[in-house]
C-alpha positions as CSV (number, residue, x, y, z in Angstrom):
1,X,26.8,-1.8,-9.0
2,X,30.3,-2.1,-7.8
3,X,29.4,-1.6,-4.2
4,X,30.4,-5.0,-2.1
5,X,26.8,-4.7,-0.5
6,X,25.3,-4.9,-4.1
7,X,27.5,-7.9,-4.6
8,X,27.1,-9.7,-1.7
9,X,23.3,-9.3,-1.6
10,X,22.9,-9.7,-5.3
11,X,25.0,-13.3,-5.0
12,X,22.5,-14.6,-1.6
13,X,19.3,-13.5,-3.7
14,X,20.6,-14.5,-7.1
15,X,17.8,-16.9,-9.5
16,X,14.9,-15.5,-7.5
17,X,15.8,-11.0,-7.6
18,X,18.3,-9.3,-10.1
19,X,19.1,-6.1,-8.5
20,X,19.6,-3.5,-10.7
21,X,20.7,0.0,-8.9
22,X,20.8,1.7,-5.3
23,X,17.8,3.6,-4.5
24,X,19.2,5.0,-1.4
25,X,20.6,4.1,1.7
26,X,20.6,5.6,5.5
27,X,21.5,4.7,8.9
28,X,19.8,1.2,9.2
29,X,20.8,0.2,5.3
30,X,20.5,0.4,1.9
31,X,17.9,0.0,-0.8
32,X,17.9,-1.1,-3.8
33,X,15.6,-1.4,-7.0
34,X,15.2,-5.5,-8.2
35,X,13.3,-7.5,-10.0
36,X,11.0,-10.6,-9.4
37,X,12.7,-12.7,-11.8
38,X,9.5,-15.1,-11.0
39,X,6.7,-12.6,-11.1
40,X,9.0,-10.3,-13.6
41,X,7.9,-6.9,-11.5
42,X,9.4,-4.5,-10.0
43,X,10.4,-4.3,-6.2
44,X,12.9,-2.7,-3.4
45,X,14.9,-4.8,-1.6
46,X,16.0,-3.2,2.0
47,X,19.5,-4.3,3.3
48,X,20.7,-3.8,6.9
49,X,23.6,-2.1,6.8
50,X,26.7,-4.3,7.1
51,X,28.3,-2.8,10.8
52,X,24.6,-2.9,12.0
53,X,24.5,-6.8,10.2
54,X,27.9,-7.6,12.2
55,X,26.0,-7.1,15.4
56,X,23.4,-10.2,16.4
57,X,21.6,-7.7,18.7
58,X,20.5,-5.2,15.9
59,X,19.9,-7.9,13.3
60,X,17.8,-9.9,15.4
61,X,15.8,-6.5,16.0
62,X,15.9,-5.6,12.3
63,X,14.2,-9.2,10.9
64,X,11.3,-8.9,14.0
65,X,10.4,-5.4,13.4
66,X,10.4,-6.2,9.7
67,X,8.2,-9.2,10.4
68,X,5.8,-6.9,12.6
69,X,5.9,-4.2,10.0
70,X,4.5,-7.2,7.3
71,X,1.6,-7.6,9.5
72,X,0.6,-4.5,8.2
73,X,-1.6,-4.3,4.4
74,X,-3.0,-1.8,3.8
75,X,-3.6,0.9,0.3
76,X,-1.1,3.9,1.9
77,X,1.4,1.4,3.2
78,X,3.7,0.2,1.6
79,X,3.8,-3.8,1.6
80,X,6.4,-6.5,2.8
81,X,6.7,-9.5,0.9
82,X,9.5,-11.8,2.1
83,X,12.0,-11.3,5.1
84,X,15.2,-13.5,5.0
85,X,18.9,-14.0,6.4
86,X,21.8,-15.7,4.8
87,X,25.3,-15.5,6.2
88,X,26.3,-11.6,7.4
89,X,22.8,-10.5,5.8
90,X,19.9,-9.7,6.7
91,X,17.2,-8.2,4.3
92,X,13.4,-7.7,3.5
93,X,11.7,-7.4,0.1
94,X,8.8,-4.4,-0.1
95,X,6.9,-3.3,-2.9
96,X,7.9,-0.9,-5.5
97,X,6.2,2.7,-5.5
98,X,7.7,4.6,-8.6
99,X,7.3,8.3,-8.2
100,X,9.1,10.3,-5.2
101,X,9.6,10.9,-1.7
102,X,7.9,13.8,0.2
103,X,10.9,15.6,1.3
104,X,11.9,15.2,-2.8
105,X,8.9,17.0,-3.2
106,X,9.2,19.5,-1.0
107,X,13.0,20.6,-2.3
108,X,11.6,20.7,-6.0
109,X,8.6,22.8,-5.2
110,X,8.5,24.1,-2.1
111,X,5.8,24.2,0.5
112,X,2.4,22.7,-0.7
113,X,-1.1,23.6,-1.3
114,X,-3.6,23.2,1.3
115,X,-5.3,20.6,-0.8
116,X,-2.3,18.4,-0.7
117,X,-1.5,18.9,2.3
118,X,-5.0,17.6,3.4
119,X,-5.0,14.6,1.6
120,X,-1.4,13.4,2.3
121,X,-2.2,14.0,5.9
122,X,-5.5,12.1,5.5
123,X,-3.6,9.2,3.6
124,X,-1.0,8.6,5.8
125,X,-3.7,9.5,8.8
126,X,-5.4,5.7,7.4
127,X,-2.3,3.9,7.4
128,X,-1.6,5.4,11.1
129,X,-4.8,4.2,11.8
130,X,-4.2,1.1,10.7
131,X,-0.7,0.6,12.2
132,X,-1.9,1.6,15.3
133,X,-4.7,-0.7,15.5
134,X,-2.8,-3.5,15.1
135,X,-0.7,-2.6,17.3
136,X,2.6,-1.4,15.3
137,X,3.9,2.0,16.2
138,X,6.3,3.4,13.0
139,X,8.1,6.2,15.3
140,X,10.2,7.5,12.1
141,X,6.9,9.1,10.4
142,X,8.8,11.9,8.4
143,X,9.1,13.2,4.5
144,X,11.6,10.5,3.1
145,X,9.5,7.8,4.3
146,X,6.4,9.6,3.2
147,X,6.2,7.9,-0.7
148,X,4.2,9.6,-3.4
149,X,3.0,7.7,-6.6
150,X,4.0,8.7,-9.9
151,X,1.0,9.3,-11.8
152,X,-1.6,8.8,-8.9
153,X,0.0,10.8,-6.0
154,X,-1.1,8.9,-3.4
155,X,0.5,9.1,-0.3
156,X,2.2,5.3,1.3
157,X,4.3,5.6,4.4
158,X,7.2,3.3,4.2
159,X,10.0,2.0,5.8
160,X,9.1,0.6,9.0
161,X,12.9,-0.5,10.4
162,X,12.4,0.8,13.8
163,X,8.9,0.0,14.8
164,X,7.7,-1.4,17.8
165,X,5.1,-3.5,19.0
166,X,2.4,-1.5,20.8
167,X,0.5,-3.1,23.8
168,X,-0.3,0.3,25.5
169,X,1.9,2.9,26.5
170,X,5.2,1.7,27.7
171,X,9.0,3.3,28.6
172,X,11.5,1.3,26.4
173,X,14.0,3.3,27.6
174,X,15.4,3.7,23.5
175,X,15.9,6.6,21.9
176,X,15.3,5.7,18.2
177,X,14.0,8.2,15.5
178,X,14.8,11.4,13.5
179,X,15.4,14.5,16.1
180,X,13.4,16.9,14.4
181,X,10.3,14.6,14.2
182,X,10.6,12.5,17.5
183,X,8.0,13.3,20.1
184,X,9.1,14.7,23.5
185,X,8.2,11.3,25.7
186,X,10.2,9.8,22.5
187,X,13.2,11.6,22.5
188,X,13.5,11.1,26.5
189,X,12.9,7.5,26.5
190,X,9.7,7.9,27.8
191,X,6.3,6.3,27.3
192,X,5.3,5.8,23.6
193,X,2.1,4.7,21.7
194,X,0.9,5.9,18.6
195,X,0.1,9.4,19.6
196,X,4.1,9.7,19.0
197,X,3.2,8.9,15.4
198,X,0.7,12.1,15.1
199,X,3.6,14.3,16.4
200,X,5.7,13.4,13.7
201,X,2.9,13.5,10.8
202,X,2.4,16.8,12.5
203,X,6.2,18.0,12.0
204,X,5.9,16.5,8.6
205,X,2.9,18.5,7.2
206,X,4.1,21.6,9.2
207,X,7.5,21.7,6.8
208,X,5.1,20.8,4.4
209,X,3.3,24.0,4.4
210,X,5.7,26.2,5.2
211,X,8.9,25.1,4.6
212,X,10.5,25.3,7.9
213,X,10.3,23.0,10.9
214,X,8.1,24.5,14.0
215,X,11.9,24.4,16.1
216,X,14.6,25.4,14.6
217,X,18.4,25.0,16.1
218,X,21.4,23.1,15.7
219,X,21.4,21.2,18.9
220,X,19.6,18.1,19.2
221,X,19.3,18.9,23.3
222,X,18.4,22.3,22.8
223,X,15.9,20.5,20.4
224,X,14.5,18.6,22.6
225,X,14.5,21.4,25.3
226,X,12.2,23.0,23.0
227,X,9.7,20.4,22.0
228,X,9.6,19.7,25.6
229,X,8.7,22.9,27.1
230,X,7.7,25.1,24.5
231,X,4.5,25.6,22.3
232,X,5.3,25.1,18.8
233,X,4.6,28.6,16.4
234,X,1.1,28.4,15.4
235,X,0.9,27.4,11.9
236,X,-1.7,29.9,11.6
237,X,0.4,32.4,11.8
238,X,3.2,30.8,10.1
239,X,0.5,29.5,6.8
240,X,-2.2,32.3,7.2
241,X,-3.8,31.5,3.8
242,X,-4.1,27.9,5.3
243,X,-7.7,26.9,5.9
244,X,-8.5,26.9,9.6
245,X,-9.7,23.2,10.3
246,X,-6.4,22.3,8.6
247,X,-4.0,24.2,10.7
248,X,-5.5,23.7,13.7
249,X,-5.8,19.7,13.2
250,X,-1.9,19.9,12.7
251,X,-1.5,22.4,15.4
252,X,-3.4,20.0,18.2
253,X,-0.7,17.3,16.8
254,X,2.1,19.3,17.9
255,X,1.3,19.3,21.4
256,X,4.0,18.6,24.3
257,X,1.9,16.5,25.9
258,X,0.7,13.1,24.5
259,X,-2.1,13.5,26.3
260,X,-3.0,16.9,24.8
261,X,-3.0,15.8,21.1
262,X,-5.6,13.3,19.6
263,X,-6.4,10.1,21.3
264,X,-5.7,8.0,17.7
265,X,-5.1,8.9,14.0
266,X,-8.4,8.3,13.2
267,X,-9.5,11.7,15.4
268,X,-6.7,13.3,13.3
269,X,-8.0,12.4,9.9
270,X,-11.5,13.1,11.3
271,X,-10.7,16.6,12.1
272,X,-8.9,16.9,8.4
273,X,-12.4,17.0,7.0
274,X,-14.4,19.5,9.2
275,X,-16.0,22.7,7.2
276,X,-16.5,25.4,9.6
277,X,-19.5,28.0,9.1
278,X,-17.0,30.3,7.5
279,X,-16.2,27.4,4.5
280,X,-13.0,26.1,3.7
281,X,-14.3,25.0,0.7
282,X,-16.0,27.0,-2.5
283,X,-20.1,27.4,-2.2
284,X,-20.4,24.7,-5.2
285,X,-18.1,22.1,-4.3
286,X,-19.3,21.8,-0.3
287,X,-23.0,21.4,-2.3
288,X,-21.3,18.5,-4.1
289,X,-19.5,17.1,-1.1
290,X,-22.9,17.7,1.0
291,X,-25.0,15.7,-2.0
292,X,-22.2,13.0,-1.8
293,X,-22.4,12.4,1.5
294,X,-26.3,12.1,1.9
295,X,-26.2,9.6,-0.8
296,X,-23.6,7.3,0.5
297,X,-25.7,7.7,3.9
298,X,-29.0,6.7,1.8
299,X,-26.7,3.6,-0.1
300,X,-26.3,2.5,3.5
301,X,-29.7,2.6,5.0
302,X,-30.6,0.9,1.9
303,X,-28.9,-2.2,1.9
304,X,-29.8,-2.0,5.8
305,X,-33.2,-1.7,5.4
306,X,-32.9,-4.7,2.7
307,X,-30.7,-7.0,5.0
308,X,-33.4,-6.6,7.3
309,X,-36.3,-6.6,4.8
310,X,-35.6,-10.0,4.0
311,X,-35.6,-11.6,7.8
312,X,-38.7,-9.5,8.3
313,X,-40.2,-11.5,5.6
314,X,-39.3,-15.0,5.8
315,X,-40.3,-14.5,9.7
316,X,-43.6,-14.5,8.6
317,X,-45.3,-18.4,7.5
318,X,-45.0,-19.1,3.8
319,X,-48.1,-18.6,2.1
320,X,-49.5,-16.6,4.5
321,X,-51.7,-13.6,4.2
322,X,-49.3,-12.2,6.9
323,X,-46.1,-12.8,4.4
324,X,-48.0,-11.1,1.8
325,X,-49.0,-7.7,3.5
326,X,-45.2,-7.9,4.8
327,X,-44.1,-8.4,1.6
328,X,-45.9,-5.4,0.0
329,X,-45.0,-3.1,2.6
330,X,-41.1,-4.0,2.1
331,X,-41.7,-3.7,-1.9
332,X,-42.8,0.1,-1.2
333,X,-40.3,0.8,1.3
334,X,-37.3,0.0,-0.5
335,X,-38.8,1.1,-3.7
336,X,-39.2,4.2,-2.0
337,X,-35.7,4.2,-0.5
338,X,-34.1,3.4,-3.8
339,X,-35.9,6.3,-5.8
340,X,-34.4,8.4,-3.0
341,X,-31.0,7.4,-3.4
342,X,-31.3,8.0,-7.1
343,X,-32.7,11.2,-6.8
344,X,-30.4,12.5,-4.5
345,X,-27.4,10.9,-6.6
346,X,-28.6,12.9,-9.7
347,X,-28.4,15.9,-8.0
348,X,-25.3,15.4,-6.7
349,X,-23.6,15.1,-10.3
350,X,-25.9,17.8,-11.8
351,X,-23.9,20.4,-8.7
352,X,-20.9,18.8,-9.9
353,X,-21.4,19.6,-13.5
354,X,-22.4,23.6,-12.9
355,X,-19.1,23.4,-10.5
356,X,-17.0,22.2,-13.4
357,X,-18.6,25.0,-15.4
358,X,-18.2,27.8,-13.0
359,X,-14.4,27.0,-13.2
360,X,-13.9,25.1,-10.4
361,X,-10.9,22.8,-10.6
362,X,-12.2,19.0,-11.5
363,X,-9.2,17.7,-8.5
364,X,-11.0,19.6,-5.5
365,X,-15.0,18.2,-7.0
366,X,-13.5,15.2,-7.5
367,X,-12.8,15.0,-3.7
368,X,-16.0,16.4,-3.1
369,X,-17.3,13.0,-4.9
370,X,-15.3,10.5,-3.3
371,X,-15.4,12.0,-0.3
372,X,-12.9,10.0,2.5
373,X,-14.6,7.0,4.8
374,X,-15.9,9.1,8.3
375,X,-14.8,6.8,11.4
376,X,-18.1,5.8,13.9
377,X,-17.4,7.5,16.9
378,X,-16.3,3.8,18.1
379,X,-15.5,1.4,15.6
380,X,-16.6,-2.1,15.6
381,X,-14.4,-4.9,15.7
382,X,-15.2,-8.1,12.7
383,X,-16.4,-10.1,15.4
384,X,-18.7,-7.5,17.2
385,X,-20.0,-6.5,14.0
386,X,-21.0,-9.9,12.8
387,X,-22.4,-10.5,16.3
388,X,-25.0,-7.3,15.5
389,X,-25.9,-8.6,12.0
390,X,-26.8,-12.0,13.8
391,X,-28.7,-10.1,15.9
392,X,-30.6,-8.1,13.5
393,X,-31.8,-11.1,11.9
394,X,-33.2,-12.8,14.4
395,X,-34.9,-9.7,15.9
396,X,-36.8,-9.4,12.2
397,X,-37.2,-13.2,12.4
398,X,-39.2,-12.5,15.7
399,X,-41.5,-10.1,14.2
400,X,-44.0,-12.9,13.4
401,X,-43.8,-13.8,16.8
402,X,-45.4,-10.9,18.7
403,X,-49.1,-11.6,17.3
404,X,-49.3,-15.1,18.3
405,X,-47.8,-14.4,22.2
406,X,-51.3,-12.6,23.3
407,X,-49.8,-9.5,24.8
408,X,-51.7,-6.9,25.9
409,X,-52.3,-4.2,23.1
410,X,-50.2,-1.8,24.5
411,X,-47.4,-4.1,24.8
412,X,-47.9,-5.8,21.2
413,X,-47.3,-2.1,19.7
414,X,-44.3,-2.2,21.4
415,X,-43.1,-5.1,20.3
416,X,-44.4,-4.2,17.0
417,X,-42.7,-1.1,16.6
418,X,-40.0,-2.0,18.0
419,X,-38.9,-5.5,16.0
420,X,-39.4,-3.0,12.6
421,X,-36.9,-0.4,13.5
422,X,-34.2,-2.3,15.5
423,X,-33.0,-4.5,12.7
424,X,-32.2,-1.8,10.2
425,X,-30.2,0.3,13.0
426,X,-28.3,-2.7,14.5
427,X,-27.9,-3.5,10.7
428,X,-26.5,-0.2,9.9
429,X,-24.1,0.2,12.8
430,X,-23.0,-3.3,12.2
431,X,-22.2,-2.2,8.3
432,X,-20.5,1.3,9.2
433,X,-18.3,0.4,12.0
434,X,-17.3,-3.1,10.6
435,X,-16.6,-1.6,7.4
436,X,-14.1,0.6,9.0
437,X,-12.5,-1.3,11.3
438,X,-11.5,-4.0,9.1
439,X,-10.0,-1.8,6.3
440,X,-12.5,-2.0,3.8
441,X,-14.0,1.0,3.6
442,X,-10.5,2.5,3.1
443,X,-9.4,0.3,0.1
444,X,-13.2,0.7,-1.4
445,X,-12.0,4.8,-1.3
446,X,-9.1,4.2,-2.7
447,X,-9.5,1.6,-5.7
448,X,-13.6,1.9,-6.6
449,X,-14.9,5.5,-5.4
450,X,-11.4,7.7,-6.0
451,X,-11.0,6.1,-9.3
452,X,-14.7,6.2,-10.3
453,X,-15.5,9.5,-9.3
454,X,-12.2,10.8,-11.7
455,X,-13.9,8.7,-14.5
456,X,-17.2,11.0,-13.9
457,X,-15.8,13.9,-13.0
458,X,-13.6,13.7,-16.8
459,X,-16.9,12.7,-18.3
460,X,-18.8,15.8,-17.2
461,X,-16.2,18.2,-18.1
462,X,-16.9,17.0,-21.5
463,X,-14.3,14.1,-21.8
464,X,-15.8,11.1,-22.3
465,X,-13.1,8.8,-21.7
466,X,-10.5,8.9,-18.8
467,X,-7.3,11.6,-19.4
468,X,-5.1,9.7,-21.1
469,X,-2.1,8.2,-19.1
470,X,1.6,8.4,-20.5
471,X,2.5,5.1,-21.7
472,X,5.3,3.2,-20.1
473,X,7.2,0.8,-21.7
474,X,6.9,-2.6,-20.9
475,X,9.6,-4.1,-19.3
476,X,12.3,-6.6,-20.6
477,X,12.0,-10.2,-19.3
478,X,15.2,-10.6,-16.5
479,X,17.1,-12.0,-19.1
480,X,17.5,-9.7,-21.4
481,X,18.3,-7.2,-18.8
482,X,21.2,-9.4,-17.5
483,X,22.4,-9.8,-20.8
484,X,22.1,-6.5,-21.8
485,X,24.0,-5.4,-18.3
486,X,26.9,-7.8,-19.1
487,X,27.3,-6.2,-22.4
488,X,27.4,-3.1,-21.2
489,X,29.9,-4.2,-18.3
490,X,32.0,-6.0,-21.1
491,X,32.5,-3.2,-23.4
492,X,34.1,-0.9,-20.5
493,X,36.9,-3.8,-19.3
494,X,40.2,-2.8,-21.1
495,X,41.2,-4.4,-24.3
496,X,43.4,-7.0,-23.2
497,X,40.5,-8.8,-20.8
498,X,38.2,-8.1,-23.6
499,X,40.3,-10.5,-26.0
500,X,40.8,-12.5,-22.7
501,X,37.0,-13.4,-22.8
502,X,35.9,-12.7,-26.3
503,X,33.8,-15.6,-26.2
504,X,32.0,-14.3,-23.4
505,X,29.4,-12.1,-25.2
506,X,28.0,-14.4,-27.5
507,X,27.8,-17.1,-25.1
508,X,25.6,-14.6,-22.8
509,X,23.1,-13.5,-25.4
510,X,22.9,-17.6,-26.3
511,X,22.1,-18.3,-22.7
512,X,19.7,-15.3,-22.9
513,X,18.0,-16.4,-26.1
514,X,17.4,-20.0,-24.6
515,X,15.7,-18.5,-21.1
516,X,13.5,-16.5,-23.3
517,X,12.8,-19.5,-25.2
518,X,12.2,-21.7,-21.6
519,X,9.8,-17.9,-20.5
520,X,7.7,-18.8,-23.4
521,X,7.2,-22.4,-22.6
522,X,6.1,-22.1,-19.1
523,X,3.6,-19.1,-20.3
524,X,2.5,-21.8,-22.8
525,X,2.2,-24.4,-19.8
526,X,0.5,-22.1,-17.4
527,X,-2.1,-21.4,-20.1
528,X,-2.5,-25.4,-21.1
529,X,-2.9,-26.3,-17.3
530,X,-5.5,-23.6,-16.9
531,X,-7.4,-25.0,-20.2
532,X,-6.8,-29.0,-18.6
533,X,-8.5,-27.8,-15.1
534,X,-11.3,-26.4,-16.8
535,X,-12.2,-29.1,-19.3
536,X,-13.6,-32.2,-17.2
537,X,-12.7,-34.2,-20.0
538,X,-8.9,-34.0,-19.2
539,X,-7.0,-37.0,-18.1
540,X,-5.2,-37.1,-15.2
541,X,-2.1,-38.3,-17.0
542,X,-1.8,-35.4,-19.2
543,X,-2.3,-33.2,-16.5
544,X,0.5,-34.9,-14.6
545,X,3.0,-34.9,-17.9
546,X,2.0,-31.2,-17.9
547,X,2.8,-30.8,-13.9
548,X,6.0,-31.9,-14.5
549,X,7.5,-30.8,-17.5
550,X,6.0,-27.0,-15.9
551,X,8.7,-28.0,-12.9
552,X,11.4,-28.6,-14.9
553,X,10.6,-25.7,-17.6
554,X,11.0,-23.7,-14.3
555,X,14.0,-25.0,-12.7
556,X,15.9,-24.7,-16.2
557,X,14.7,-21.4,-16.4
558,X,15.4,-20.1,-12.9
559,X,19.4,-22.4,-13.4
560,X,19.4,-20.2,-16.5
561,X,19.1,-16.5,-15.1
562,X,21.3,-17.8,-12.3
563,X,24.1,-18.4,-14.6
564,X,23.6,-15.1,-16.3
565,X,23.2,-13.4,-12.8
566,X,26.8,-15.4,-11.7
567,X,28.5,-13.9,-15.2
568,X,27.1,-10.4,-14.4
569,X,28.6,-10.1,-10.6
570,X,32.2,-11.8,-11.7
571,X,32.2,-9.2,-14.6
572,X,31.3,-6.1,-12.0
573,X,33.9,-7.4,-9.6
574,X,36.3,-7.6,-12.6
575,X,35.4,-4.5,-13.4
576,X,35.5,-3.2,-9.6
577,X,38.9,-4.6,-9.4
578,X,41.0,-3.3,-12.6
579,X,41.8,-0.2,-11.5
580,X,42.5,-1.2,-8.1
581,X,46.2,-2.6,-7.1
582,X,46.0,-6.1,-5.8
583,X,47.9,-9.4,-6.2
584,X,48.0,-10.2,-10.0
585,X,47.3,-14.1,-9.4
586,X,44.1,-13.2,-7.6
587,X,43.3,-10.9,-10.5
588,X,43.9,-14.0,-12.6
589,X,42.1,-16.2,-10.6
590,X,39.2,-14.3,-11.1
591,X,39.9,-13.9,-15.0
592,X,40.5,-18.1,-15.1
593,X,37.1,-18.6,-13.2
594,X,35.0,-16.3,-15.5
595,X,36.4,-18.0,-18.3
596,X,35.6,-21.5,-17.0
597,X,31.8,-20.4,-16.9
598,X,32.0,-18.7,-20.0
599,X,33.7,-22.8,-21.3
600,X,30.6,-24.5,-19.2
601,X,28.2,-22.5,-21.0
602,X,28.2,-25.2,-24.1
603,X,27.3,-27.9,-21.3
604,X,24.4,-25.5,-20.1
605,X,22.8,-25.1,-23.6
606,X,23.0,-28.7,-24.6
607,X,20.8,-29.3,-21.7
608,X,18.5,-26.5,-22.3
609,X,18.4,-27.6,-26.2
610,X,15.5,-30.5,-25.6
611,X,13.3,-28.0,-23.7
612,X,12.5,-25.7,-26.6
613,X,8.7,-25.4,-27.8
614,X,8.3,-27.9,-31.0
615,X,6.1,-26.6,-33.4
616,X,2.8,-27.5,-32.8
617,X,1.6,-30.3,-35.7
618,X,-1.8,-29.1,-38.0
């Protein structure tokens, strides 16, 4: 808390973040845990280091990758939320994962299982993907940007501070990236695309399941030497209890040449999931992966068949004997299509309950439920798949059509045949490949069908309630924190500043008390407002008065935390200082300016004084 980068950033961000320790920091900068004091969450707040800040060059380069990087949203990466500049500093604000960092895991337990190793792969494979798509290569893919989530485990890759744009391969000329992870056409300068990522997730989950790195020496050259020119160990041999599809997925990353590895991430996390004849898998869980899969592929056809179904029929003229027939045959066919998908689902959890009871472990059948979302061997962008929908529609609108053009018969049976089974294909392939190139079918895995198929999977084992989660605390509002933090800062200054400032505590916790008062009356105004919006008997006028006394509830409140923010850094500098030797008027400057906000503090809680709730008359 003493650091002078904790000071200085804490001061630029003060009323809006309240930082409250250092999370780590590396080459490009430091991190630090905060708080919204707005939202009142948690988040990280990355600082460019101050020699790099110093430097217009690097900082301009560190706000535009972080501005590319926040293009990026997605469930496995890790979000940016603001990027801003103020004097020497340059920062961005991300999203808080608690839990730990790959390369943490890795020290506390060593190499991983193959199933973690899978799905960490096929995580970060997504977010690649992702990336990649939009044209953002990461090139520092490695464990301590590799974030797992407490309590979850899922896999987010972070810290995107020396990402590029990607238009296609191109020679930067840069060399920028860990050594032990880079790519050979990265480490030489050379031409780099997203393939460079898959080199480094292939480094990563090599370590990962062994524990060592697929080159080792002590000279970055002789490093790159290596990568260059040599074949990395198989991890085969290396990981021999490694499942085959695995190994050699991670293997094909490690190539030399780009060229030689897989063409995108989504090939990578593709190959993750292959079974081969011998099975990677046990006999009952590939039965319940197998069920899984036919149903989603039956869930598919079926809301194909009935986006198409419904074009089909309103082709036809209302009323008609033609609608009618149409009609009845679509009845039966999705009737038909639904008690398959039914049937077929049932199964599927009646192979997942004798898999629970043959001892399998309810992790692996709960992957075998939720199965990850399959790329289409080429994806479809929004536009082309809305284009195909379109095009489905009107080809079942046209259906009616063929009897009344007086085609031969051969010709009509084409036409026939043909405008019942196009729409439901161009349908499908519209669904599948749209689904995956806009994201959605990821974040449906991750937040609907991971977290359902744990819910069944704890009900069939005879739970019939999810496992219960460890309860965490809720956290203080900002203020209390502050206040809490300049107690704590208080108590360790030496006597004599203590009876310097004695008034200092208890005009802290008043300030404190009054912005938890001013927390309570916006709540109570956010809820009032909702209540006004809703009732169409509200007058404008109240709704105004309530519009504006919400602004100025929120301005007291945000002056307030600022104030206890301001009294926090001086006493942390004060604190910083003591035991340092310096010129004594200074040291009492700083002593005779804390004490004038401690003096001030009066003035601040008059004003605060009107804004507190009255009591509500019966």
């Amino acid at each position: 808390m003493t650091d002078p980068s904790f000071l200085a950033l804490q001061s630029a961000v003060a009323g809006r973040f309240s930082l409250e320790s250092e999370l780590g920091r590396g080459g490009m900068g430091i991190v630090f845990l905060a708080r919204d004091v707005i939202l009142e969450r948690p988040i990280a707040i990355k600082l460019l280091a101050p020699s790099l800040a110093a430097r217009a060059d690097m900082r301009r380069r560190f706000l535009r990758e972080a501005r590319l990087a926040a293009q990026c949203f997605h469930p496995n990466i890790v979000p940016i939320h603001e990027v801003a500049e103020a004097g020497d500093l340059a920062w961005f604000v991300m999203g808080y994962v608690p839990g730990e960092t790959l390369a943490e895991r890795l020290r506390r337990t060593g190499p991983l299982p193959a199933n973690s190793i899978r799905r960490i792969g096929r995580e970060i494979g997504w977010a690649l993907a992702y990336a990649h798509e939009r044209g953002v290569v990461h090139r520092d893919v490695k464990p301590e940007n590799i974030l797992l989530e407490q309590g979850t485990d899922r896999a987010l890759i972070a810290d995107f501070g020396i990402a590029v744009a990607d238009s296609g391969p191109h020679a930067s000329g840069e060399v920028a990236g860990t050594a032990r992870f880079m790519a050979p056409e990265q480490a030489l300068g050379e031409a780099v695309d997203g393939r460079a990522d898959l080199y480094a997730l292939g480094v990563t989950l090599y370590l990962a399941a062994t524990g060592t790195y697929p080159f080792e020496t002590g000279s970055a050259l002789a490093l790159v030497v290596q990568q260059s020119l040599q074949r990395a160990p198989s991890l085969r041999e290396k990981a021999p209890a490694l499942p085959s599809s695995l190994a050699d997925a991670i293997d094909q990353c490690l190539a030399a040449r780009a060229d030689e590895r897989y063409d995108h991430a989504a090939a990578f996390v593709a190959a993750l999931e292959r079974t081969p004849d011998g099975g990677e898998l046990p006999v009952e869980v590939r039965a319940v992966r197998t069920g899984m899969a036919s149903t989603l592929s039956l869930t598919d056809w079926a809301l194909a068949i009935a986006y198409a179904s419904f074009f089909l029929v309103l082709g036809e003229e209302a009323h008609s004997f033609g609608r009618a027939i149409m009609n009845g045959l679509v009845q039966g066919i999705l009737t038909f299509t639904a008690g398959a998908t039914l049937l077929r689902a049932g199964e599927t959890l009646l192979a997942a309950r004798r898999a629970l009871k043959q001892g399998v472990r309810p992790d692996d059948v709960i992957e075998a439920l939720a199965p990850p979302p399959v790329p289409p061997v080429t994806p479809l962008s929004t536009g082309k798949g809305l284009a195909l929908l379109l095009a489905g529609a009107g080809v079942a609108l046209g259906q009616a059509q063929i009897d009344v053009l007086g085609l031969p018969s051969t010709l009509e049976m084409i036409g026939n045949v043909f405008t019942w089974i196009a729409p439901p294909l161009l349908v499908h392939r519209a669904m599948v490949g749209a689904q995956y190139a806009s994201g959605l079918s990821s974040w449906v895995y991750a937040f609907v069908r991971k977290p359902l198929a744990a819910r069944v999977v704890g009900w069939l084992n005879g739970r019939h309630a999810s496992p219960p989660v460890k309860a965490v605390p809720a956290s203080a509002p900002t203020e209390v924190l502050l206040d809490r933090a300049a107690h704590e800062v208080f108590a360790r200054l030496p006597q004599h500043m203590q009876q310097e400032l004695r008034a200092l505590p208890e005009a802290t916790a008043a300030l404190a008390q009054e912005a938890v008062a001013l927390r309570a009356r916006a709540q109570e105004l956010s809820g009032a407002l909702r209540a006004h919006r809703q009732s169409p008997a509200a007058g404008e006028n109240a709704l105004a008065a309530l519009q504006q006394e919400q602004v100025v509830v929120n301005a007291r409140l945000a002056t307030a935390i600022t104030a206890l923010e301001a009294i926090r850094l001086d006493l942390l500098r004060l604190d910083a200082n003591r035991s340092l030797p310096g010129n004594l008027t200074d040291h009492l400057n700083v002593v005779r300016d804390l004490q004038n906000r401690v003096d001030a503090d009066d003035d601040v809680r008059r004003l605060l004084q009107p804004l507190r709730p009255e009591p509500t008359p019966v």
